[in-house]
Every structure is written in structure tokens, then in C-alpha cells.
C-alpha positions as CSV (number, residue, x, y, z in Angstrom):
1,X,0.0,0.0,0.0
2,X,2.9,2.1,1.2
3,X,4.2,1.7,-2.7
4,X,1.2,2.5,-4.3
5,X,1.0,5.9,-2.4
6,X,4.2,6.6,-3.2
7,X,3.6,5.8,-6.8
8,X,0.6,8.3,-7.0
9,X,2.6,11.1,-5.0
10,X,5.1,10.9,-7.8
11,X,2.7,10.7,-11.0
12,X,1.2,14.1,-9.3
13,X,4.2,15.5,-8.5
14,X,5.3,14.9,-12.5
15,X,2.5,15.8,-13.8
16,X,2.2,19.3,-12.0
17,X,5.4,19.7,-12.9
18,X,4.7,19.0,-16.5
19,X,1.8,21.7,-16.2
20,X,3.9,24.4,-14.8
21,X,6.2,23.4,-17.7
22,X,3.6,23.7,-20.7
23,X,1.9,26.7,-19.3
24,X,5.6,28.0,-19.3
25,X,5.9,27.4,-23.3
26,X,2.9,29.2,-23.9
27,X,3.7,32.3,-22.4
28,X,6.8,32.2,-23.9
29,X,5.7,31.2,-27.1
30,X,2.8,33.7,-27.0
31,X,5.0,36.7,-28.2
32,X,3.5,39.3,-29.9
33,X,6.5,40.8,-31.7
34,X,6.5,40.1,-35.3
35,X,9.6,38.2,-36.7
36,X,11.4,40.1,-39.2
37,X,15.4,40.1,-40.7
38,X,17.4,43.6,-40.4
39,X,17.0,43.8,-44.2
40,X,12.9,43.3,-44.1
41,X,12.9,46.1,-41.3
42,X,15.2,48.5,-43.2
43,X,12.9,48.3,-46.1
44,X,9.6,48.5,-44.6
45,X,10.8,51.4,-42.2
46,X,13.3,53.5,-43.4
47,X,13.2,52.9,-47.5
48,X,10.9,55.4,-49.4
49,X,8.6,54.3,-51.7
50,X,9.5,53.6,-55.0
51,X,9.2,57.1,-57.5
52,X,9.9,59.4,-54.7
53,X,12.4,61.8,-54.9
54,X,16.2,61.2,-53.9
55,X,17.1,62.4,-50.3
56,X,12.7,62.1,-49.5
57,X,11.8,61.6,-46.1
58,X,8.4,60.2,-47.1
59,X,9.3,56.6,-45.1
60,X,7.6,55.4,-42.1
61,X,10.8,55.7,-40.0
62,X,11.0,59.9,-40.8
63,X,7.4,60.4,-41.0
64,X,7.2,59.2,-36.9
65,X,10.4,61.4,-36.4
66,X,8.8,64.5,-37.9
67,X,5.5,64.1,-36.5
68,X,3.6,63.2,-39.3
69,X,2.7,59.6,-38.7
70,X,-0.3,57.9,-37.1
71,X,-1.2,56.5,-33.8
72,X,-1.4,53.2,-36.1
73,X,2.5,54.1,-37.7
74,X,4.0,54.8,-34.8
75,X,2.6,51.1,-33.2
76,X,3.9,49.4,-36.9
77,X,6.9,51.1,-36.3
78,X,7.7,50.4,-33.0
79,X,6.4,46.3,-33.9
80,X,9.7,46.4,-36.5
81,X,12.0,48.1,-34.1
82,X,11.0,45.7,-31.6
83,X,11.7,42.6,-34.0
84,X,15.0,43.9,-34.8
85,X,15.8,44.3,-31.2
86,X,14.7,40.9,-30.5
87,X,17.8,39.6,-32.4
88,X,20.8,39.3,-30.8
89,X,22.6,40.8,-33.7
90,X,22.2,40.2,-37.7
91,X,22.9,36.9,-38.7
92,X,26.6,37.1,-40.7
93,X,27.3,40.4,-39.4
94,X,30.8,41.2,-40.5
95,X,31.4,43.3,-37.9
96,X,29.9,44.7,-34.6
97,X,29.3,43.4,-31.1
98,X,25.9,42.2,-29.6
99,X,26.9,44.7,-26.9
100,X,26.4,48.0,-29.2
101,X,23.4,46.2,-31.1
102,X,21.3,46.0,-28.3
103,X,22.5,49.1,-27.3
104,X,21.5,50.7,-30.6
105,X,18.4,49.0,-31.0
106,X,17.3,49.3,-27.9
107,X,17.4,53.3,-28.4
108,X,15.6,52.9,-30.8
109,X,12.5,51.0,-29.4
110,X,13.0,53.7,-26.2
111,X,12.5,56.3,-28.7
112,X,9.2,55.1,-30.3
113,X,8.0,53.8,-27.3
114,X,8.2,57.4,-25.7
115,X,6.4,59.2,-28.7
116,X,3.7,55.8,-28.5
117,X,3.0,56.9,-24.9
118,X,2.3,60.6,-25.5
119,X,5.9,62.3,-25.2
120,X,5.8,63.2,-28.6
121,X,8.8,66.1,-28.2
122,X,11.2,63.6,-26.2
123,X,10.8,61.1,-28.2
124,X,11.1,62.7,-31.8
125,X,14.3,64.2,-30.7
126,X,15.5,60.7,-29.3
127,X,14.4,59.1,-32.7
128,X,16.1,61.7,-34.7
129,X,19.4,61.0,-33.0
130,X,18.7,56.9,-32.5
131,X,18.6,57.3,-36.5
132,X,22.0,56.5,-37.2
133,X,22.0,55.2,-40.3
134,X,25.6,55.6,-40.9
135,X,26.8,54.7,-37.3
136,X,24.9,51.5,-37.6
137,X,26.0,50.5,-41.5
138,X,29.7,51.5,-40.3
139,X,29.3,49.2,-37.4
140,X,27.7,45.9,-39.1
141,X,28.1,46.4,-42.5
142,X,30.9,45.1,-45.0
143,X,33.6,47.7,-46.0
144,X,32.7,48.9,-49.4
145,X,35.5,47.3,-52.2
146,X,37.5,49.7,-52.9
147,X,38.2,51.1,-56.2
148,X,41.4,49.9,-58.2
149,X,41.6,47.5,-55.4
């Protein structure tokens, strides 16, 4: 009897376990961040449309920066910040540390999130500066070839 009691403690023991386990997955698993490359950001957010005019700022990225964007871009926008940030750092990366990518990132979400929550002259000026572009290609990109080289 002693054994049987014993065997029951332990099937209900495991299988608590197991439940605190699962329920664990799901949380995890029930991330709402979208999952996106560096390269499907970068064009989504910060590439103009095709036809517009060279040097235009008429990409989701500027138009939250300069005020002009909706309650709706500045959530897309902050949904594709927040997927890049979620890597640890672009996959084949040249260059770069995870260090300054989640740094980097990470002022960029900050930024967003700041105009998202109402602090719309905080967080445009954050943005603005957060908007590195060549800081960040200079950090993780490939050296351009050089000519004659």
C-alpha cells in the first residue's frame, strides 16, 4: 500500500510539474512581436517608396520622427524596431558586437515607445538622433571594395 501511495505522489508531482512546464511554453511562445530580418525592417521602415524623390523623407521611419505619422504608424513602427531588437545581432554580421546592437536598438524601441506613450517632443528628438544610419551601416556592414583595389 505504502508503494502505491508513493507511486501516485510521484505521477502528481510529474504531472504538476509538467503543467507548470507547458503553461511555461505558452507564455513564452505567445510573443507578440512580429519576426522580421534587419533587411525586411530597413525596407519597410526606413526605405521610401519607389518614384519618390532622392534624399525624401516620405518613409515610415521619418514620418514618426517628424510628426507626421499615425497612432497606427508609430505602433507598426515600434512592432519592427522591436523585431530587430529581439535579435541578438544580424545573422553574418561582419562586424559589430551584440553589446552596441542591443544598445542601438534598444534606443531605438525607447524612442518610439516614448512618442507611443504621449511624449511626442522627447521622443522625436531621441528618434532623430537613434537614426543613425551611418553609425549602424559602419558598425555591421561590409567595408565597401575599394576602387582599383
Amino acid at each position: 500500500m505504502r508503494s502505491m501511495m508513493s507511486g501516485w505522489k510521484s505521477l502528481a508531482i510529474g504531472s504538476a510539474a509538467m503543467a507548470v512546464f507547458s503553461v511555461g511554453l505558452c507564455i513564452a511562445a505567445d510573443d507578440t512581436t512580429p519576426k522580421m530580418t534587419v533587411k525586411e525592417v530597413m525596407e519597410k521602415a526606413h526605405k521610401a517608396p519607389q518614384g519618390s524623390p532622392p534624399n525624401s523623407r516620405d518613409f515610415l521611419a521619418a514620418k514618426v520622427a517628424d510628426g507626421k505619422a499615425t497612432k497606427e504608424e508609430v505602433t507598426t513602427l515600434l512592432g519592427y524596431y522591436k523585431a530587430m531588437a529581439a535579435d541578438e545581432m544580424p545573422q553574418g554580421a561582419p562586424r559589430g558586437t551584440p553589446e552596441d546592437w542591443k544598445k542601438r536598438t534598444g534606443a531605438l524601441v525607447t524612442a518610439v515607445e516614448t512618442i507611443d506613450k504621449g511624449d511626442k517632443t522627447a521622443g522625436q528628438a531621441a528618434l532623430k538622433t537613434a537614426m543613425d544610419c551611418r553609425g549602424c551601416h559602419m558598425a555591421y556592414r561590409k567595408p565597401p571594395a575599394r576602387r582599383g583595389a
